[in-house]
C-alpha positions as CSV (number, residue, x, y, z in Angstrom):
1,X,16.4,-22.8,-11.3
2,X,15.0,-26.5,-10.9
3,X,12.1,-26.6,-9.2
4,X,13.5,-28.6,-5.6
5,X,16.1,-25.7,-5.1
6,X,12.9,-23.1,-5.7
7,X,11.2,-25.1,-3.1
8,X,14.0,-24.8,-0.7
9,X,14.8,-21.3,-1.5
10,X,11.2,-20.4,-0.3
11,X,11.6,-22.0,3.0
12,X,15.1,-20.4,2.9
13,X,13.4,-17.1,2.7
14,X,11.3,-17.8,5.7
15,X,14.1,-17.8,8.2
16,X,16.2,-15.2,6.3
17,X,12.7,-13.0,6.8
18,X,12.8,-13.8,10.4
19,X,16.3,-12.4,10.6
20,X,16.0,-9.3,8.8
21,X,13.3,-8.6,11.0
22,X,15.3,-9.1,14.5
23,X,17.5,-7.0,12.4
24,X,15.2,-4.2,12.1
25,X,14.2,-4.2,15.8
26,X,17.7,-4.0,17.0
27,X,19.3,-1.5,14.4
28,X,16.5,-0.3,12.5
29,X,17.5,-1.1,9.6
30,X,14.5,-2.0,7.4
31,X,14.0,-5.7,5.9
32,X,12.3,-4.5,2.8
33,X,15.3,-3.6,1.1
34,X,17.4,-7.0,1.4
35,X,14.1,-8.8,0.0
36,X,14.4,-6.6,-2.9
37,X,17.7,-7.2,-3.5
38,X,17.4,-10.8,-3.2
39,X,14.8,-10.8,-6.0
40,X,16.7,-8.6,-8.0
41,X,19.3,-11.2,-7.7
42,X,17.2,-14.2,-8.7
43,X,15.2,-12.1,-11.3
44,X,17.5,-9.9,-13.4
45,X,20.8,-10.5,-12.2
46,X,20.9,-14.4,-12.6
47,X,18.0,-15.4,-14.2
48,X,16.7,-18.1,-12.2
49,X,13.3,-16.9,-11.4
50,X,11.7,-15.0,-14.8
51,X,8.3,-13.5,-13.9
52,X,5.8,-12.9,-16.9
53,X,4.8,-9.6,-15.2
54,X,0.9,-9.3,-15.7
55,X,-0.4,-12.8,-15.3
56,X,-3.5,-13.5,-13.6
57,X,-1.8,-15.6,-10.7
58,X,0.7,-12.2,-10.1
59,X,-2.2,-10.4,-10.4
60,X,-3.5,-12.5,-7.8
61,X,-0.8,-12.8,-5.7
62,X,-0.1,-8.8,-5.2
63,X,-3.9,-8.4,-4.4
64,X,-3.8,-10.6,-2.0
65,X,-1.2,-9.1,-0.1
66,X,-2.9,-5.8,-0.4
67,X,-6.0,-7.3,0.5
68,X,-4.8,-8.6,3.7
69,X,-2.2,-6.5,4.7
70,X,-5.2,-3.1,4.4
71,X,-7.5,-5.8,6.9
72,X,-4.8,-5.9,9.5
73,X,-4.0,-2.5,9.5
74,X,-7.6,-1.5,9.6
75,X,-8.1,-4.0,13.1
76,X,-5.9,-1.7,14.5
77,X,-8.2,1.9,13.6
78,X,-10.0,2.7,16.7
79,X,-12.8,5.0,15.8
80,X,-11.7,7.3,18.5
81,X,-8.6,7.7,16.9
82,X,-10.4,7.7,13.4
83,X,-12.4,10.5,14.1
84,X,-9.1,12.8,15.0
85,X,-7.3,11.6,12.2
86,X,-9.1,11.2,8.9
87,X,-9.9,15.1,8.1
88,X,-5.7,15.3,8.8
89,X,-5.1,12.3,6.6
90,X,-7.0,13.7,4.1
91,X,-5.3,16.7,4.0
92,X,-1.7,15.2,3.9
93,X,-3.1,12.3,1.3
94,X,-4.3,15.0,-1.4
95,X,-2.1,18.0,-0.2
96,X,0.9,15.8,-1.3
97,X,-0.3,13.3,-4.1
98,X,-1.5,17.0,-5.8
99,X,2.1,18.5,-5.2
100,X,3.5,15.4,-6.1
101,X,1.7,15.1,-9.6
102,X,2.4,18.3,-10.6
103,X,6.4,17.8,-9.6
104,X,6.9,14.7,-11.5
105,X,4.6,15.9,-14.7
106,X,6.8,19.1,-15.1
107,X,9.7,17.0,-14.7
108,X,9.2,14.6,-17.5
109,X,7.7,16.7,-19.8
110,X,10.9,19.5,-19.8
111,X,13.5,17.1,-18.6
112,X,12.6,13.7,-20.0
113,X,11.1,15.5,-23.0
114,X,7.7,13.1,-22.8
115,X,4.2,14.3,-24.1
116,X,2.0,16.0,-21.1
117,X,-0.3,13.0,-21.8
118,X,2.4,10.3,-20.2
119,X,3.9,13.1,-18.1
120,X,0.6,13.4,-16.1
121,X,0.2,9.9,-15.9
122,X,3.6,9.0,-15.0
123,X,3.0,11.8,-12.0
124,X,-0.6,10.0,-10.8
125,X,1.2,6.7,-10.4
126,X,4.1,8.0,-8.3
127,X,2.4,9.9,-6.0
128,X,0.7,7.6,-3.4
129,X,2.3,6.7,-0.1
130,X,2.4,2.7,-0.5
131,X,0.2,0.7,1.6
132,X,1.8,-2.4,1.3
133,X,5.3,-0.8,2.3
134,X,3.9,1.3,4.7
135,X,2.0,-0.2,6.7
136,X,4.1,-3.2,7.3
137,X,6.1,-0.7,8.6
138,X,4.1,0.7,11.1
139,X,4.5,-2.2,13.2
140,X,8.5,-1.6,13.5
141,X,8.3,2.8,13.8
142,X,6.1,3.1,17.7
143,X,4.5,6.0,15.9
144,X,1.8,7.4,18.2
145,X,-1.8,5.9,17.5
146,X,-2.6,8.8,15.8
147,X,0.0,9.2,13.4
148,X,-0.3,5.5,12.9
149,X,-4.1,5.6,11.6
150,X,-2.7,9.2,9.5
151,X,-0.1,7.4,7.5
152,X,-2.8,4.1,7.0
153,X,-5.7,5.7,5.8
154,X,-3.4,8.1,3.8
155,X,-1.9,5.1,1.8
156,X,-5.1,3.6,1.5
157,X,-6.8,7.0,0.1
158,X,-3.7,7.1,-2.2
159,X,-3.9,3.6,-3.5
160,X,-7.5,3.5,-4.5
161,X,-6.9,7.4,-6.2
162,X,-3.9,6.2,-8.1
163,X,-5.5,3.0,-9.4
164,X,-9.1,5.1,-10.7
165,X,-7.0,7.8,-11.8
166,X,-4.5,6.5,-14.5
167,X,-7.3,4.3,-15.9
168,X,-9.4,7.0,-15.9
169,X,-6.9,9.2,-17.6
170,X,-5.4,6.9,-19.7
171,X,-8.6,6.3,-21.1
172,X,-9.3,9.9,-21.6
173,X,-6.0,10.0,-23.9
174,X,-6.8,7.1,-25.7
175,X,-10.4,8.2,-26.7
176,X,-12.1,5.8,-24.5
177,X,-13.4,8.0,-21.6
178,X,-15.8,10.2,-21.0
179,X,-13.6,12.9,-19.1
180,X,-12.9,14.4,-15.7
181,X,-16.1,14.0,-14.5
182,X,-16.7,10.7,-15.3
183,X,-13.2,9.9,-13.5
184,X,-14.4,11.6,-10.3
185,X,-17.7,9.9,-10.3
186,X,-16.0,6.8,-10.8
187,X,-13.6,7.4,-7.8
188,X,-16.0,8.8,-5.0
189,X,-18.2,5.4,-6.1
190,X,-15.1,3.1,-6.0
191,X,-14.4,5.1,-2.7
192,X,-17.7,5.2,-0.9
193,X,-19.3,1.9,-2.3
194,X,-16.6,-0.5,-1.2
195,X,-16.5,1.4,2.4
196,X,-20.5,0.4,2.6
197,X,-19.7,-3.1,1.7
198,X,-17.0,-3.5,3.8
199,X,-18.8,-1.9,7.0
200,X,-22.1,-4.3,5.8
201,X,-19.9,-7.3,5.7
202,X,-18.6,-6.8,8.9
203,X,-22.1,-5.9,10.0
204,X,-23.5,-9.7,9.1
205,X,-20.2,-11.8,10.3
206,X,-20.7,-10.3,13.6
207,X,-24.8,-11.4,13.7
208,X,-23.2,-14.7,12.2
209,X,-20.5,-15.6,13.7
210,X,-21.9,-15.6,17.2
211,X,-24.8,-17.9,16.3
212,X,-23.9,-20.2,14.0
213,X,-21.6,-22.8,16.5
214,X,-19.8,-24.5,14.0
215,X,-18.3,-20.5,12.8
216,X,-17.3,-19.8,16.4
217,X,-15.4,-22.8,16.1
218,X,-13.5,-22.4,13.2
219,X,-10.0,-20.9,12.7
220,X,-9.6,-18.2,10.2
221,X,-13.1,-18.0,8.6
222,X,-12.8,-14.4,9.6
223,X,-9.9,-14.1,6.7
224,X,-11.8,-16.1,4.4
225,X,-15.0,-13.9,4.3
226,X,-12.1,-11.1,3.8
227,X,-10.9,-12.4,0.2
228,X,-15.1,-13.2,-0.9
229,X,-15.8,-9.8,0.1
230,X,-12.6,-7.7,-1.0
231,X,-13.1,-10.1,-4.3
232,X,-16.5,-9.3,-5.0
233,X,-16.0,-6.0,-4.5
234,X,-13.6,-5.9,-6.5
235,X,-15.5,-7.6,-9.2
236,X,-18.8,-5.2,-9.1
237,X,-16.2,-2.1,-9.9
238,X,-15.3,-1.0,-6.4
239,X,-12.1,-0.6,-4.6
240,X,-11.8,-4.6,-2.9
241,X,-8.5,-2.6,-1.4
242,X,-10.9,0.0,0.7
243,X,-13.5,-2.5,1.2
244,X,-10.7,-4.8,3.0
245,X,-10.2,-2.0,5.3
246,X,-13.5,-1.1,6.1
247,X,-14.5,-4.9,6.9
248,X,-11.2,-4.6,9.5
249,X,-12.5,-1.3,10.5
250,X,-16.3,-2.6,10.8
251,X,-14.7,-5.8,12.6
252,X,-12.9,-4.0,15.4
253,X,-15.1,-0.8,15.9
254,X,-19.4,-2.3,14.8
255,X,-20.6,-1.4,18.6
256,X,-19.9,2.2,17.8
257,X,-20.8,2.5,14.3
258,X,-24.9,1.7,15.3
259,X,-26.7,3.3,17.7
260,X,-26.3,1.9,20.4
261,X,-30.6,0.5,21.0
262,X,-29.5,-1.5,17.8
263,X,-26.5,-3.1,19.1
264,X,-28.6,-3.6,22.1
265,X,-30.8,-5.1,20.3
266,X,-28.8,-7.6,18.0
267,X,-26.6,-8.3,20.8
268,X,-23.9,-7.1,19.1
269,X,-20.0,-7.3,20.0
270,X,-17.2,-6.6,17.7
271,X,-15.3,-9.6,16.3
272,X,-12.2,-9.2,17.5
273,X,-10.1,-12.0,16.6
274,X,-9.0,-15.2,18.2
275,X,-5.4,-15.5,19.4
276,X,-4.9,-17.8,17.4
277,X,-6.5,-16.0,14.5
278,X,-4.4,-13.1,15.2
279,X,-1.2,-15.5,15.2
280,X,-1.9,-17.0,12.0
281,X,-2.6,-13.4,10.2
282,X,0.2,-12.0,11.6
283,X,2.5,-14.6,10.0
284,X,0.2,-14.5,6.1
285,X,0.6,-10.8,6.8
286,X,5.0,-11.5,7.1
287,X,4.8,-14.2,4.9
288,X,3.2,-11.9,1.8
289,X,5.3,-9.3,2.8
290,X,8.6,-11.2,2.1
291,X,7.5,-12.7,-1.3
292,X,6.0,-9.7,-2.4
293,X,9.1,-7.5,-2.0
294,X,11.1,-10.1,-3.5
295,X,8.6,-9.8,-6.4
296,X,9.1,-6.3,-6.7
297,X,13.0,-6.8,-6.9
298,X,12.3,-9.6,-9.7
299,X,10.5,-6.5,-11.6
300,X,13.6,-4.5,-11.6
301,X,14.6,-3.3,-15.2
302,X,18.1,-1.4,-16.0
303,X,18.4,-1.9,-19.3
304,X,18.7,1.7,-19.6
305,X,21.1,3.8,-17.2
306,X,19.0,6.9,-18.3
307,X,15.8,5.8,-17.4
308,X,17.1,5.0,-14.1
309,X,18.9,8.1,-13.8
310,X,15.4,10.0,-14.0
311,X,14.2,7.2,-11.7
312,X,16.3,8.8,-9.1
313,X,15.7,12.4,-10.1
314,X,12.2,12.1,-9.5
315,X,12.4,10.0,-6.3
316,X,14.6,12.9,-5.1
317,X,11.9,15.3,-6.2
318,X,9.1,13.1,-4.6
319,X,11.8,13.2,-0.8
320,X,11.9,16.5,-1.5
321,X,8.4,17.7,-1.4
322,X,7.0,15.1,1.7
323,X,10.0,17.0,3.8
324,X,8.9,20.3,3.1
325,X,5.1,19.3,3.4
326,X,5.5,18.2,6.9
327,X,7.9,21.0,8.1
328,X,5.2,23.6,7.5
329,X,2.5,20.8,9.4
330,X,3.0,21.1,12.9
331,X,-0.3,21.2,13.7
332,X,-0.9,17.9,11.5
333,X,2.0,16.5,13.5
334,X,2.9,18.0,16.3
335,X,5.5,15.5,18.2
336,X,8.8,17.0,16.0
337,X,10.2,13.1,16.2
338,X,7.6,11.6,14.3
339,X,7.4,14.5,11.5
340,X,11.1,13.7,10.6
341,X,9.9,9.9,10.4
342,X,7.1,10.4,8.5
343,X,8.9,12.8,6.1
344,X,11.2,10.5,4.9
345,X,8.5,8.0,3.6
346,X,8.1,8.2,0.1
347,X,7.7,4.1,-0.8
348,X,6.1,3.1,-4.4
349,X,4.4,-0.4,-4.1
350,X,2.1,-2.6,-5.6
351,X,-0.6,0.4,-6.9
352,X,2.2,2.0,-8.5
353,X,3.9,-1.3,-10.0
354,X,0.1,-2.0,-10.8
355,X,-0.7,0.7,-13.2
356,X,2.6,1.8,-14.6
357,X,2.2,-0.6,-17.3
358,X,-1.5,0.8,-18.6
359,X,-0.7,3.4,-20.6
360,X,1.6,1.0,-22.6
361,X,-1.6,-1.1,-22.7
362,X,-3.5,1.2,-24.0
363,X,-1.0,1.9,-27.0
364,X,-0.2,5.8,-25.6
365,X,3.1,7.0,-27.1
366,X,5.2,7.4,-24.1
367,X,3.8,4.0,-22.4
368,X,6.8,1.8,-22.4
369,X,9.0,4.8,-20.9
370,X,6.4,5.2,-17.8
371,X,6.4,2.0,-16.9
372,X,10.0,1.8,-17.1
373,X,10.5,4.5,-14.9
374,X,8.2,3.9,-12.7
375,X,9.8,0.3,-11.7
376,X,13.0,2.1,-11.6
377,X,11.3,4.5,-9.1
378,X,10.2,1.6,-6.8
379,X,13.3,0.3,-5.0
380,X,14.8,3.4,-5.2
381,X,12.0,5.0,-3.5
382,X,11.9,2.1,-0.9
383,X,16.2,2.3,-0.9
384,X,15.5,5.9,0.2
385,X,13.0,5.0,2.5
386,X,15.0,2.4,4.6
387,X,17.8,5.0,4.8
388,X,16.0,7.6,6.5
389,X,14.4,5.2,8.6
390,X,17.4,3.5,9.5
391,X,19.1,7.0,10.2
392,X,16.3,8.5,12.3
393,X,15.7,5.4,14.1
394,X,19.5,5.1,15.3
395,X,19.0,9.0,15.8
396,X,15.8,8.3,18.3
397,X,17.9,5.1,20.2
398,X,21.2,7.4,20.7
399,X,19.5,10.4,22.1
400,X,20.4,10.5,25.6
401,X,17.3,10.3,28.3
């Protein structure tokens, strides 16, 4: 496509986002699946946008969008709320992703006839909840504050233990680990480093920001500090995904972290942000969202009607075993309406689309046919996502009073 009708198309995108989303208030139908059609369209279809896949400036882009899509959800985690939900969204994060790993392994080793070693691989990337599908649509479900916080630290949990675990594992197979151990110990670091960075962080912008004049002053420094400390966080072998959520966590809650002499003390008040602030990351956070689902549709592959065929067989499998996890949860979630929602959210993202292509990488035998069913997974996942949500939500509006 020449480059001034790419230009346009982007701006074109804007306003079609804007639509889609007035769609989704009125009808609940969710925007995420049009964007990914419209890349498919433009990626594999026609042809006029051919991504690399794997660059640095994709690699970029999508951590971005994760980066600042975690720090807006995090703004929104009261630590009341926190407190009652993270031993629940614990439980659902690793209750599911276990059941989940074990589904899809046992499915591609007897049904797709793959070696255990890319079985179990190709069942740790499918099995988080997606944070960067997810929680944009938190915003569009009026789930209870509760639930809300469940589902965001469950796909943030899932993200990080997706990412450490196939690199860890894929290691493993390839000779170049040092086992199970080692892969633990290098989750629970990735895990509780970046949440001490993130919560230090937010710790020195609040003694800064209020002294330094010219900071007060200026618009979305708040954001900037966000990609220096999710990117150096990143870079000293931490999770720059958790440590984007703790410095929104940190942000909105500091007062009640420290004991309360010591916020005395400091003078300390959390930074919530401006309006204006909070206007402007509201649109990079729709902004990101459009171009990164349209990215995702650019990924799609069907070059192989199997492949896809098993895609659907194992997102069925993944719908499957989230609707039977959260029938037998009341306790977890108690308001019937929102465990039907919830059930029906099975998106892969950018964690999964992330690491499906490693164990190709890493020259493992069945490499090329995880990573091709993983992307197949991905909009069919989100496909079956958008359904439910679209079903349930019509469901909710039609009830009578």
């Amino acid at each position: 496509m020449p480059i001034p009708l790419l230009v346009a198309a982007c701006g074109g995108l804007f306003f079609l986002g804007h639509v889609l989303e007035a769609v989704f208030r009125r009808h609940m139908v969710p925007d995420i699946l049009p964007l990914i059609l419209v890349g498919f369209v433009v990626g594999p279809l026609m042809g006029w946008v051919r991504p690399a896949g794997g660059t640095t400036m994709e690699h970029v882009f999508t951590q971005v969008a994760l980066i600042i899509i975690l720090f807006h959800g995090g703004l929104d985690l009261g630590l009341g709320t926190m407190k009652e939900s993270a031993l629940p969204a614990i439980r659902i994060a690793f209750g599911i992703m276990a059941m989940n790993i074990l589904a899809v392994s046992c499915i591609a080793h007897w049904v797709g006839h793959q070696t255990w070693q890319g079985s179990i691989l190709l069942g740790v990337a499918l099995s988080p909840l997606a944070a960067t599908v997810a929680i944009p649509l938190l915003e569009h479900l009026h789930l209870s504050p509760r639930m809300g916080t469940i589902l965001t630290l469950e796909s943030a949990l899932g993200d990080v233990v997706t990412v450490v675990g196939v690199l860890a594992l894929a290691g493993t197979f390839a000779g170049g680990s040092r086992g199970v151990g080692h892969a633990l110990g290098a989750f629970l670091s990735s895990l509780f480093a970046a949440l001490v960075i993130g919560l230090a962080a937010a710790l020195f912008w609040s003694l800064v920001h209020a002294r330094v004049q010219q900071l007060a002053k200026t618009s979305f420094a708040s954001e900037a500090l966000l990609l220096v400390v999710a990117g150096l966080t990143e870079w000293l072998g931490f999770s720059g995904a958790i440590g984007a959520l703790a410095f929104g966590i940190g942000l909105r809650n500091l007062d009640q972290l420290l004991p309360e002499a010591l916020v005395l003390r400091l003078s300390l008040n959390p930074q919530q942000l401006t309006d204006t602030e909070s206007a402007v990351l509201a649109e990079a956070v729709f902004i990101l969202k459009l171009f990164f689902f349209v990215y995702l549709g650019t990924q799609i592959r069907l070059n192989n009607l199997g492949t896809f065929g098993l895609g659907a067989l194992f997102t069925l499998s993944l719908l499957l075993i989230r609707q039977g996890f959260f029938h037998g949860q009341k306790a977890l979630a108690p308001i019937p309406a929102e465990r039907k929602l919830v059930a029906w959210l099975v998106p892969k993202g950018l964690a999964t689309a992330v690491v499906a292509s490693v164990p190709l990488e890493m020259g493992l035998p069945s490499g090329e046919w995880v990573r091709d069913v993983a992307y197949a997974v991905i909009p069919l996942s989100i496909l079956v996502t958008s359904l439910g949500v679209a079903l349930l939500g019509r469901s909710r509006r039609n009830r009578p009073a």
